[in-house]
C-alpha positions in Angstrom: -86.1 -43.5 -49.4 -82.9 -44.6 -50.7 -82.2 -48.6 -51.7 -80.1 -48.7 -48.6 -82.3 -46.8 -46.3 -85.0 -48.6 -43.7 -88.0 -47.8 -41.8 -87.6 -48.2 -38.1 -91.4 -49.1 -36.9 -91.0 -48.2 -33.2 -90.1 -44.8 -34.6 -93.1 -44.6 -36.8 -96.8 -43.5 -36.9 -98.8 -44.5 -39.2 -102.3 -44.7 -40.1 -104.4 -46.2 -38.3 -103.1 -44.7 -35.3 -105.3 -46.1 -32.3 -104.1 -49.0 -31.2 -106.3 -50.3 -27.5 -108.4 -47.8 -25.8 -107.1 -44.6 -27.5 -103.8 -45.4 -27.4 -100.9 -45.3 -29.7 -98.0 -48.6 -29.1 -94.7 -46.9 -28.4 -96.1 -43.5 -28.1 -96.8 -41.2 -25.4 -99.5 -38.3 -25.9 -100.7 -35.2 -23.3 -102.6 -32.2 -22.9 -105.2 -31.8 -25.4 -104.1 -33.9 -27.8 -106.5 -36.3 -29.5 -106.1 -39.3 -31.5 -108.4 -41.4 -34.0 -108.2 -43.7 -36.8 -107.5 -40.7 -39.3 -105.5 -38.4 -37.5 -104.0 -37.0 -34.5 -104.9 -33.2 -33.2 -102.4 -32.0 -30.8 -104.6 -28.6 -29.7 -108.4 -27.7 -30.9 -108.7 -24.4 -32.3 -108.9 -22.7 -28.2 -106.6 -20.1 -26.8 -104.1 -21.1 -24.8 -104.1 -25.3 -24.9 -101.3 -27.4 -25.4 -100.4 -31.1 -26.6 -97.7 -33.3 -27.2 -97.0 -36.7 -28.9 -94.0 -38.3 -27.9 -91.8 -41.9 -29.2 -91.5 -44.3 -26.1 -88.6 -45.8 -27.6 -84.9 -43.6 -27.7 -83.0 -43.3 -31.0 -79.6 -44.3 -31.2 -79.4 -43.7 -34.8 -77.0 -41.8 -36.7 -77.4 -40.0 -39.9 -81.4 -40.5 -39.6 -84.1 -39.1 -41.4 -88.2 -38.1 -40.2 -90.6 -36.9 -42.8 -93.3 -35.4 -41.0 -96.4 -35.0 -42.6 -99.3 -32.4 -41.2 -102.0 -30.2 -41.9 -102.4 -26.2 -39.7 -105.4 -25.0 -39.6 -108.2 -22.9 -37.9 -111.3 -20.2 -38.0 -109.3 -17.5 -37.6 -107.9 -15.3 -40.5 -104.4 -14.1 -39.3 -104.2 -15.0 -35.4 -103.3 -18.6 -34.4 -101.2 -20.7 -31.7 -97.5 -20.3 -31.3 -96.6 -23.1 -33.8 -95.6 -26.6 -33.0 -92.2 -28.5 -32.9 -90.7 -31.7 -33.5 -88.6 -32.7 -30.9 -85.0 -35.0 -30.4 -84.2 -34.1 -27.4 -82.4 -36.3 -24.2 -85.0 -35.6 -22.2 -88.6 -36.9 -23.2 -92.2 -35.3 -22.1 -90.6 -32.0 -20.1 -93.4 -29.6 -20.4 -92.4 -26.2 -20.3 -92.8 -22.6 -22.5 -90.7 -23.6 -25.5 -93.8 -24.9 -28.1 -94.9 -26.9 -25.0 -91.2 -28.1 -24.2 -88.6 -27.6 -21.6 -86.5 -24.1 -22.4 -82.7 -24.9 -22.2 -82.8 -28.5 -24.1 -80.2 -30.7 -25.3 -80.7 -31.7 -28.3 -82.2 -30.6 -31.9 -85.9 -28.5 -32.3 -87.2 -27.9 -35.3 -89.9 -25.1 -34.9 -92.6 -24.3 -36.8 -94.0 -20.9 -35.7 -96.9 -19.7 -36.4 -97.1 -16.4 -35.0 -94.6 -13.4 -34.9 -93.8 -12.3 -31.1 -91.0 -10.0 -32.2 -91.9 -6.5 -32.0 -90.4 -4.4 -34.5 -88.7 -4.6 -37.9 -88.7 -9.1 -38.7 -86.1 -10.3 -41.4 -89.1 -13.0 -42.1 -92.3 -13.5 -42.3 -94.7 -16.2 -40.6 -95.5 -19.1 -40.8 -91.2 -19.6 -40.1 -89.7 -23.2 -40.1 -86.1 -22.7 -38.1 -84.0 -25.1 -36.2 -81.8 -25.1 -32.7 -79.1 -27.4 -31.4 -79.0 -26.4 -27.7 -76.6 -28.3 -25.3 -78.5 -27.2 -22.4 -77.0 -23.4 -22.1 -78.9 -21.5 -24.7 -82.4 -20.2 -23.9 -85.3 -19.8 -26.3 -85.7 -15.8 -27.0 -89.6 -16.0 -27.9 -89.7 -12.2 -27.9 -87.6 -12.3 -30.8 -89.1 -15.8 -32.3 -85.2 -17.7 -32.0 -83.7 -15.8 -34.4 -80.6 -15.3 -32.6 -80.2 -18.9 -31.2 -81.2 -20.6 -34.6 -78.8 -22.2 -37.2 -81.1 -21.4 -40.3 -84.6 -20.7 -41.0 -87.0 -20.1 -43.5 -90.5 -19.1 -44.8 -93.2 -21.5 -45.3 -96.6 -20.8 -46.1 -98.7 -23.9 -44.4 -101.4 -22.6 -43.0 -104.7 -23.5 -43.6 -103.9 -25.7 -46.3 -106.5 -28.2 -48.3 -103.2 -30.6 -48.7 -100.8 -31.5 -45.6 -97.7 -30.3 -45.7 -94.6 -32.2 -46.0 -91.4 -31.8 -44.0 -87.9 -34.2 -44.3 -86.0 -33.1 -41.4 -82.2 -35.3 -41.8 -79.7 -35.1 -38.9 
């Protein structure tokens, strides 16, 4: 952080995270998503499960910054879930098929995909950190993992890692 830059606490989690009977202050959670003292799991290593964490509390900030700090992993050796996103959206907890999120969003996703959907030749390979601004009139194109509705994208190799993975995501 810079001299001039502050830490907005209804905006952060922090360890410990459980606050009164498995439950976060300011913070929303769903689906399979599990919390304790050490860390939160949004889906156990199951087909087909989602989970969600979401802030209470909207964020009128401009020029902000998020580090995100987290850890992928599993038994299996090359298939996993879809990925996971983080979210600033206008619209808060809307579950739907976009890495557990409504499709057509206003707002900013940043994606981290785990699998490759697109069938054919793939200008990248997986595990692929893109992002999307959508104003509500662009759909997701899982089939061809966003690539067309992305504004940049790259490689990151963060699964199954012994050390969490660190992301600064500035807007």
């Amino acid at each position: 952080m810079n001299p001039g830059d502050y830490m907005k606490r209804e905006h952060s989690l922090m360890k410990p995270y459980t606050g009164m009977i498995m439950s976060i202050p300011l913070w929303d959670f769903g689906g399979s998503t599990m919390v304790t003292d050490k860390y939160v799991r949004l889906t156990p290593d199951h087909q087909s499960r989602r989970g969600s964490l979401w802030n209470q509390v909207p964020c009128f900030v401009r020029d902000w910054e998020m580090h995100v700090h987290f850890k992928v992993h599993g038994l299996g050796s090359s298939l996993f879930g879809d990925g996971f996103a983080v979210w600033y959206v206008k619209d808060r907890m809307q579950l739907g098929p976009v890495f557990g999120n409504k499709d057509n969003f206003v707002g900013l996703a940043i994606f981290f995909d785990t699998y490759s959907n697109h069938n054919g030749p793939h200008n990248h390979q997986h595990p692929y950190v893109s992002a999307m601004v959508n104003n509500g009139s662009l759909t997701y194109d899982h089939d061809r993992d966003g690539t067309h509705t992305q504004l940049a994208g790259c490689h990151a190799q963060f699964r199954n890692k012994d050390h969490e993975t660190h992301a600064a995501i500035r807007y």
